[in-house]
ROSE-4610 file (N, C-alpha, C; in Angstrom, 1 decimal, always signed):
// ROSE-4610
residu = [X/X/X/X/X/X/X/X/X/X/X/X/X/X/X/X/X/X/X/X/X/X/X/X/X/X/X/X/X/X/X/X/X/X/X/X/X/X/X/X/X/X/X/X/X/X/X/X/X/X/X/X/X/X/X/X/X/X/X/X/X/X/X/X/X/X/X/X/X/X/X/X/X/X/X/X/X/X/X/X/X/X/X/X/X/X/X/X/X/X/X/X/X/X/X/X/X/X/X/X/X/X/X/X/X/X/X/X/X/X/X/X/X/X/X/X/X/X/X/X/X/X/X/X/X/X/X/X/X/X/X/X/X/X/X/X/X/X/X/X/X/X/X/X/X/X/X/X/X/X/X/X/X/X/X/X/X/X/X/X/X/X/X/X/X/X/X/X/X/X/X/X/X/X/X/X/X/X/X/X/X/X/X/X/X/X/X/X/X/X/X/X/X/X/X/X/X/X/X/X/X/X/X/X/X/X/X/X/X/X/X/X/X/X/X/X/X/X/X/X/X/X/X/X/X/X/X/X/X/X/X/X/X/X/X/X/X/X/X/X/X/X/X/X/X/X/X/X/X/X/X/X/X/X/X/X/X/X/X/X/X/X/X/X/X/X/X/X/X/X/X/X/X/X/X/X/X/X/X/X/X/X/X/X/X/X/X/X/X/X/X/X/X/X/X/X/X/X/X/X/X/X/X/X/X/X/X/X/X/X/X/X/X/X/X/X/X/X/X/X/X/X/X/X/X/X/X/X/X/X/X/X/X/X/X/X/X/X/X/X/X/X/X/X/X/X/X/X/X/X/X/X/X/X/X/X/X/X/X/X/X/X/X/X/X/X/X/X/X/X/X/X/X/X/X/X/X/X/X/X/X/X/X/X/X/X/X/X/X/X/X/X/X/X/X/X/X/X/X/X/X/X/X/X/X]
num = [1/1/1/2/2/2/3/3/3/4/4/4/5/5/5/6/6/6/7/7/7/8/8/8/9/9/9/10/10/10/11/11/11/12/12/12/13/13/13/14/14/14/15/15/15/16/16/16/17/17/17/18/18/18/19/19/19/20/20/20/21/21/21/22/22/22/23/23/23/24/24/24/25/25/25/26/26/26/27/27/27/28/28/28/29/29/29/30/30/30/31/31/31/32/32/32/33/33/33/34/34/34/35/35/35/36/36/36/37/37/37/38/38/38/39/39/39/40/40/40/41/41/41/42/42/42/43/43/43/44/44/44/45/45/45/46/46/46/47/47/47/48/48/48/49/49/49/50/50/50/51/51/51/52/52/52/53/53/53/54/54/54/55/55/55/56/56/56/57/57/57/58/58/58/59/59/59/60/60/60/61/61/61/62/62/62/63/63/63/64/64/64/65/65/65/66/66/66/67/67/67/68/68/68/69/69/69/70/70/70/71/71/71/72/72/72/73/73/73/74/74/74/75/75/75/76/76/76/77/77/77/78/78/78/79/79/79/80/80/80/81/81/81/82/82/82/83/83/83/84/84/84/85/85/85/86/86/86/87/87/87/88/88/88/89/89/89/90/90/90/91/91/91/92/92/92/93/93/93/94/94/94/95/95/95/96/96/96/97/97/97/98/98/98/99/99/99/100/100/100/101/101/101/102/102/102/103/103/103/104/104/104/105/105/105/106/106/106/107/107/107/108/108/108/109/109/109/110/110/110/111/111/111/112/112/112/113/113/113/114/114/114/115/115/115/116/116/116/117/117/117/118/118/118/119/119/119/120/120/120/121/121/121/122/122/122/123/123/123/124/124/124/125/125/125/126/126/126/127/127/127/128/128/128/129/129/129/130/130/130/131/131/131/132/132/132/133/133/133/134/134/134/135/135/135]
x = [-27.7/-28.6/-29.9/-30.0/-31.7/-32.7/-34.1/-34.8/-36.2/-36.8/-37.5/-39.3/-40.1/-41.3/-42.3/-43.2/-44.5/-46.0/-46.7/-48.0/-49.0/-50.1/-50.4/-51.9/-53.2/-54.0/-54.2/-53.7/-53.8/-52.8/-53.2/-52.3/-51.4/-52.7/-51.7/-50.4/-50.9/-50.0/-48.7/-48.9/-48.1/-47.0/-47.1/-46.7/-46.1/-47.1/-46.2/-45.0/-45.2/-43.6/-42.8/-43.0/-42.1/-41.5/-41.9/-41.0/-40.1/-40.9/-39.9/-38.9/-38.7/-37.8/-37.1/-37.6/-36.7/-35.7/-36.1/-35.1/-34.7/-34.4/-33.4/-32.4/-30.6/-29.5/-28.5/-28.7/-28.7/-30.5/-30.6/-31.9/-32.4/-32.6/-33.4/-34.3/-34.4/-35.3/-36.6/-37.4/-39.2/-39.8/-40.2/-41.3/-42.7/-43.6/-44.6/-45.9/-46.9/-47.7/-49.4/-50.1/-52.0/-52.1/-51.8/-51.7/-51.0/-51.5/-50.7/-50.5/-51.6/-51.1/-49.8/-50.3/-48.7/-47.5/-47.6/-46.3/-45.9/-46.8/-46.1/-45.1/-46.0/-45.7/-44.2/-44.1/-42.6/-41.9/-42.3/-40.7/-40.3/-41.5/-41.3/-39.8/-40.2/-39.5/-38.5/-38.1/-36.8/-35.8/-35.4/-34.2/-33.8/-33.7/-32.4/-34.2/-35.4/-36.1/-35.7/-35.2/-35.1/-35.6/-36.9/-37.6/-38.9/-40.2/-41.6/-42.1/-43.4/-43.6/-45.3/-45.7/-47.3/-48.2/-49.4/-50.7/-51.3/-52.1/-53.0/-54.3/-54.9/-56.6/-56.3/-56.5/-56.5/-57.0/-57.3/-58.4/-57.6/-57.9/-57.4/-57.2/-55.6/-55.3/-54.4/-54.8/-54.0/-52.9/-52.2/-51.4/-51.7/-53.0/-52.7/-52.6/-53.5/-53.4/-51.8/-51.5/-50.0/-49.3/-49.0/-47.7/-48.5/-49.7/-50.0/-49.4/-49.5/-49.0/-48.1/-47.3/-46.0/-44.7/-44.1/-43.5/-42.3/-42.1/-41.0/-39.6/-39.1/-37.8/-37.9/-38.9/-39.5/-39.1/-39.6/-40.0/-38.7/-37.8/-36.7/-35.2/-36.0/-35.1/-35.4/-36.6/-36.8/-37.6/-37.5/-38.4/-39.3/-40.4/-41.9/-42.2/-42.5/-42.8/-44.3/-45.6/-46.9/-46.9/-46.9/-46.7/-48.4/-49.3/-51.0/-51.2/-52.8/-53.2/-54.5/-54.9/-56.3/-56.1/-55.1/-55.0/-55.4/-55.9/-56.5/-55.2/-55.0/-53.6/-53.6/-55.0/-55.3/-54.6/-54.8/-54.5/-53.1/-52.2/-51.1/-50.3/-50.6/-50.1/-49.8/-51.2/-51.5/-50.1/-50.5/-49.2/-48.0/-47.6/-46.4/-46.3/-47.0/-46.8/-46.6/-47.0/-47.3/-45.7/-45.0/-43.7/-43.6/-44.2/-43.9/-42.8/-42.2/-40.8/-41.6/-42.6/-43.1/-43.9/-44.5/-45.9/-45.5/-45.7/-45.7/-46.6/-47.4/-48.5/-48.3/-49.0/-49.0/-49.6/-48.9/-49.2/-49.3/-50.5/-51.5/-50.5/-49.5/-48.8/-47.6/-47.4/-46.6/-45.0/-44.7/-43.2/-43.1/-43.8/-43.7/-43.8/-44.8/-44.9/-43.2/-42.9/-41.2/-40.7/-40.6/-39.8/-39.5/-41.1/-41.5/-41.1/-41.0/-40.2/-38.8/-38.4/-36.6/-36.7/-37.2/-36.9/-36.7/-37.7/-37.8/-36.5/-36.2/-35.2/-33.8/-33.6/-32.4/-32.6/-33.6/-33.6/-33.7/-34.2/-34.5/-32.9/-32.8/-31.5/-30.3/-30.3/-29.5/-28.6/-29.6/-29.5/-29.0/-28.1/-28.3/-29.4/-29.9/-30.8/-30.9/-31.3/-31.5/-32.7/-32.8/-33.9/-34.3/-35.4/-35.5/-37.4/-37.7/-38.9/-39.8/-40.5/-40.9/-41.0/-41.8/-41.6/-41.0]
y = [+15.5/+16.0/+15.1/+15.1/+14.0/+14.7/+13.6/+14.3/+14.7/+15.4/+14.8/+15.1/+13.8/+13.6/+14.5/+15.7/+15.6/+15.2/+14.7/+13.6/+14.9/+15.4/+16.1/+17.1/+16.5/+16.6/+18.2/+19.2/+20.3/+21.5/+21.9/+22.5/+23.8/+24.5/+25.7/+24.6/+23.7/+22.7/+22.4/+22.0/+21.5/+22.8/+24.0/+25.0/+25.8/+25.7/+25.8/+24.8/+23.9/+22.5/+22.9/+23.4/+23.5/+24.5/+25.6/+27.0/+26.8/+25.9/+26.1/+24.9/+23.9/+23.3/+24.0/+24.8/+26.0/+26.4/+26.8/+27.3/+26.8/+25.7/+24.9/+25.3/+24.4/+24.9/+23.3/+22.7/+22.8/+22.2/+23.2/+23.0/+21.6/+20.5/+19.5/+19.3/+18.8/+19.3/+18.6/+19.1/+18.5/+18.2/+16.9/+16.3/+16.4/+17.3/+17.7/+16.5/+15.8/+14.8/+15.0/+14.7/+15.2/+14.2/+12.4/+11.5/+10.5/+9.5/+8.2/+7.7/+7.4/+6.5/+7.4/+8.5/+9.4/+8.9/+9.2/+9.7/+7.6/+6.3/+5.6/+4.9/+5.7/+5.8/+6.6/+7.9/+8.6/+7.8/+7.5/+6.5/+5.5/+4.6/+3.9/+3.9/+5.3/+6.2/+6.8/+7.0/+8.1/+7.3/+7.0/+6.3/+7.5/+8.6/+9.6/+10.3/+10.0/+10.4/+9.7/+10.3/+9.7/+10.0/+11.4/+11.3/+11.8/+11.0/+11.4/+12.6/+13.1/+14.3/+13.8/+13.1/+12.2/+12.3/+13.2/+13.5/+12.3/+12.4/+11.4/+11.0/+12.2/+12.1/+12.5/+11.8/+12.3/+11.6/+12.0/+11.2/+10.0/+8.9/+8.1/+6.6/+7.6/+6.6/+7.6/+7.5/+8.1/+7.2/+7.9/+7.6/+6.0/+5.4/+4.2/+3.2/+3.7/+2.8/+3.0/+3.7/+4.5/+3.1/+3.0/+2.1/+0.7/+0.4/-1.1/-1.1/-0.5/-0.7/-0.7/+0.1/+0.2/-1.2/-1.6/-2.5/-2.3/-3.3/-3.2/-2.4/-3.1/-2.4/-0.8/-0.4/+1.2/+1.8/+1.4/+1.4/+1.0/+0.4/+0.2/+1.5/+2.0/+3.0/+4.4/+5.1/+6.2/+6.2/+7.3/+7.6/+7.9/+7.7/+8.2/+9.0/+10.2/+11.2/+11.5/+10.9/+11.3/+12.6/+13.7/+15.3/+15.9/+15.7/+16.2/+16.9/+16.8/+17.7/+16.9/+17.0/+16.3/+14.5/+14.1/+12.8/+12.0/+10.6/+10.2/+9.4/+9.6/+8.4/+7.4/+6.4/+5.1/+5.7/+6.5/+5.8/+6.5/+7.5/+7.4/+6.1/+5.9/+4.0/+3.4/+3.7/+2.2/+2.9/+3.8/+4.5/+4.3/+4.3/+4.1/+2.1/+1.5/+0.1/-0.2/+0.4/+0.1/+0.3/+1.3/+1.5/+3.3/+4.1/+5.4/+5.6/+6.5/+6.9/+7.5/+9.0/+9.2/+9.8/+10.9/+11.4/+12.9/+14.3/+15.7/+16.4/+17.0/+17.3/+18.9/+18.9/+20.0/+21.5/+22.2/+23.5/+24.5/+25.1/+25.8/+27.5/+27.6/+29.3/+29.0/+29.8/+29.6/+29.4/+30.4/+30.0/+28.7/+28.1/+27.2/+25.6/+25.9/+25.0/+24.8/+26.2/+26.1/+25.1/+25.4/+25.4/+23.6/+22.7/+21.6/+21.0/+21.4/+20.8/+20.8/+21.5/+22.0/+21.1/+20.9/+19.9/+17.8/+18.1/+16.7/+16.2/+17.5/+17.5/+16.9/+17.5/+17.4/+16.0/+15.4/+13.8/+13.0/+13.1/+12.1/+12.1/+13.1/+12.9/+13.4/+14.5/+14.6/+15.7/+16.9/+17.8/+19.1/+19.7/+21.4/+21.9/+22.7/+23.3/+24.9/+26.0/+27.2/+27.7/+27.7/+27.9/+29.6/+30.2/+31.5/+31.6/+32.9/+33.5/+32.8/+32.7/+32.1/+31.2/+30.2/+29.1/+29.1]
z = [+39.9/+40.9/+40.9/+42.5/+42.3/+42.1/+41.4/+41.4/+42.2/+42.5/+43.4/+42.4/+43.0/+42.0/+43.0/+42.9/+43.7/+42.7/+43.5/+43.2/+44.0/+43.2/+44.2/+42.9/+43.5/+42.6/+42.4/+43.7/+43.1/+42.9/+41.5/+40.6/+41.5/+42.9/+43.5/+44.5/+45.1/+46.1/+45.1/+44.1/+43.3/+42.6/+42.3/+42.6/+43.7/+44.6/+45.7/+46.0/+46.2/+46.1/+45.2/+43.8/+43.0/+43.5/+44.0/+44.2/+45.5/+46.4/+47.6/+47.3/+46.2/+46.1/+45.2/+44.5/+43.5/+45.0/+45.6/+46.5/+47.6/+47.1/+48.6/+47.5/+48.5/+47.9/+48.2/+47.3/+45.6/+45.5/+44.6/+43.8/+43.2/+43.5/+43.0/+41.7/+40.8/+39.5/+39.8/+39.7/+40.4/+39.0/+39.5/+37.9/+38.9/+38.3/+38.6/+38.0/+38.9/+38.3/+39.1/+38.6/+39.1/+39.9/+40.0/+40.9/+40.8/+41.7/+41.6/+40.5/+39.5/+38.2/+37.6/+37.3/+37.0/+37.8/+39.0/+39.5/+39.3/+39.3/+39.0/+37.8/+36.5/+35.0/+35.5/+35.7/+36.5/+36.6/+37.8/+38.6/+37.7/+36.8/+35.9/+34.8/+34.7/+33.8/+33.8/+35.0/+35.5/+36.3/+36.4/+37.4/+38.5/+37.8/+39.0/+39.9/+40.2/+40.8/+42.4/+43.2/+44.4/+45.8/+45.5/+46.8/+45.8/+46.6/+46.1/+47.3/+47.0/+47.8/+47.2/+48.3/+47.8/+48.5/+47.8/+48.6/+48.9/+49.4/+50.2/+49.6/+49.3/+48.4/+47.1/+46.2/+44.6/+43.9/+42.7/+42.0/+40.8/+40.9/+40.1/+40.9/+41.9/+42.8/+43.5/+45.0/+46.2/+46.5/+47.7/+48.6/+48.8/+49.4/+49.6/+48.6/+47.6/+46.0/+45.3/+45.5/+45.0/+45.7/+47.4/+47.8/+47.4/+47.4/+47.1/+45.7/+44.7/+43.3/+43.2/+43.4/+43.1/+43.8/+42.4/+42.8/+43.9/+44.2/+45.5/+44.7/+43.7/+43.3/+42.9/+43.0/+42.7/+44.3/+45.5/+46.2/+47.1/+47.0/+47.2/+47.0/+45.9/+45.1/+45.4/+46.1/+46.4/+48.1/+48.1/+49.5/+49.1/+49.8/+49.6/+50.9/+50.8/+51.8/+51.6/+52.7/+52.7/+53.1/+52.2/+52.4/+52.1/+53.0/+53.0/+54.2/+54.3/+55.2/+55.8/+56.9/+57.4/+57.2/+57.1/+57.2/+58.1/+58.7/+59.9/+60.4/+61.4/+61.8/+61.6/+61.4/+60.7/+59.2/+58.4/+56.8/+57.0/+58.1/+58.1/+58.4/+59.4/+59.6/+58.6/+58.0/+57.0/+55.4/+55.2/+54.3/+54.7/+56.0/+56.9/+56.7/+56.5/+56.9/+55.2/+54.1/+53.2/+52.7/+52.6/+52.1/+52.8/+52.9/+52.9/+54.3/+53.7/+54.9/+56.3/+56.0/+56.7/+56.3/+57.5/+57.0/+57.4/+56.6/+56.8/+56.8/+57.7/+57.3/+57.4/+55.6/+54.4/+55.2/+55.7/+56.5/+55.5/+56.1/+55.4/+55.2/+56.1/+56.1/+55.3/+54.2/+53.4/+53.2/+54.8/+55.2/+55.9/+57.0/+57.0/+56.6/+55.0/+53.5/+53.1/+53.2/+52.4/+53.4/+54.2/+55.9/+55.5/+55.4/+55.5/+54.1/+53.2/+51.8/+52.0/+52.7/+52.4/+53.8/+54.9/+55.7/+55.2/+54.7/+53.6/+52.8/+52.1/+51.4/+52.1/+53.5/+53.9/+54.8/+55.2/+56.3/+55.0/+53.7/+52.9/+51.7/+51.5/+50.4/+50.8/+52.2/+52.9/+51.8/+51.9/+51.1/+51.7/+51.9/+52.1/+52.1/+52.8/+52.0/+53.2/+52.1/+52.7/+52.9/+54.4/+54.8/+54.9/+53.8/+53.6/+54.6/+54.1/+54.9/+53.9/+52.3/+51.6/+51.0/+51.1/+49.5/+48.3]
C-alpha cells in the first residue's frame, strides 16, 4: 500500500487528513509531519511514500522552500499536492512551476475536506476511494 505524507503546521488540519484518508477504500497509511524540513527528512526516508498533501505557510519551510529543496529524484518519485487555503495564484504558479502536481484549496466544511482528500487520492495514485458524508 502507498503511502501518503501530509506536511501541514497544524495539528487539527493534520487530523483532519488523517481521518478522511482513514476512510477512503483502500486506506493509505499517513506519515503525519509539522513542515517542510520534516516531510523532506520523510521522503528521504521512506521509499513506498508516493503522494504528499503540502501546506503552503509553515514555519521552518513552506510549500515553496519545500519544492526548491527537494531533490529532483524525490520529486520524480511522488506527487506533491499544494492542499491550503488563502493561497495567492502568484505563489500557486510559482508551486506549480516548481514541481507540485496541483493546487486544492483546503475547504473549511468538513464533508467537503473528506470529499477533497479522497479526491486527491484517486487522480494522484489512482485509488478507489469511498466517498462518505464525513472526514
Amino acid at each position: 500500500m502507498a503511502k501518503v505524507l501530509v506536511a501541514d503546521d497544524s495539528e487539527l488540519d493534520r487530523e483532519l487528513t488523517a481521518r478522511a484518508l482513514r476512510k477512503a477504500d483502500p486506506a493509505p497509511d499517513a506519515v503525519l509531519v509539522e513542515d517542510g524540513e520534516q516531510a523532506l527528512q520523510r521522503l528521504a526516508e521512506d521509499p513506498d511514500i508516493r503522494l504528499v498533501l503540502l501546506d503552503h505557510r509553515m514555519p521552518k519551510m513552506g510549500a515553496e522552500d519545500f519544492l526548491t529543496a527537494a531533490p529532483k529524484e524525490l520529486l520524480d518519485r511522488v506527487k506533491v499536492v499544494l492542499f491550503s487555503s488563502a493561497v495567492s495564484p502568484s505563489n500557486v504558479d510559482r508551486c506549480l512551476e516548481l514541481g507540485a502536481t496541483e493546487y486544492v484549496e483546503k475547504p473549511t466544511d468538513p464533508t467537503e475536506y473528506g470529499t477533497a482528500i479522497r479526491g486527491a487520492l484517486a487522480r494522484h495514485l489512482g485509488e478507489s476511494t469511498v466517498d462518505t458524508v464525513a472526514p
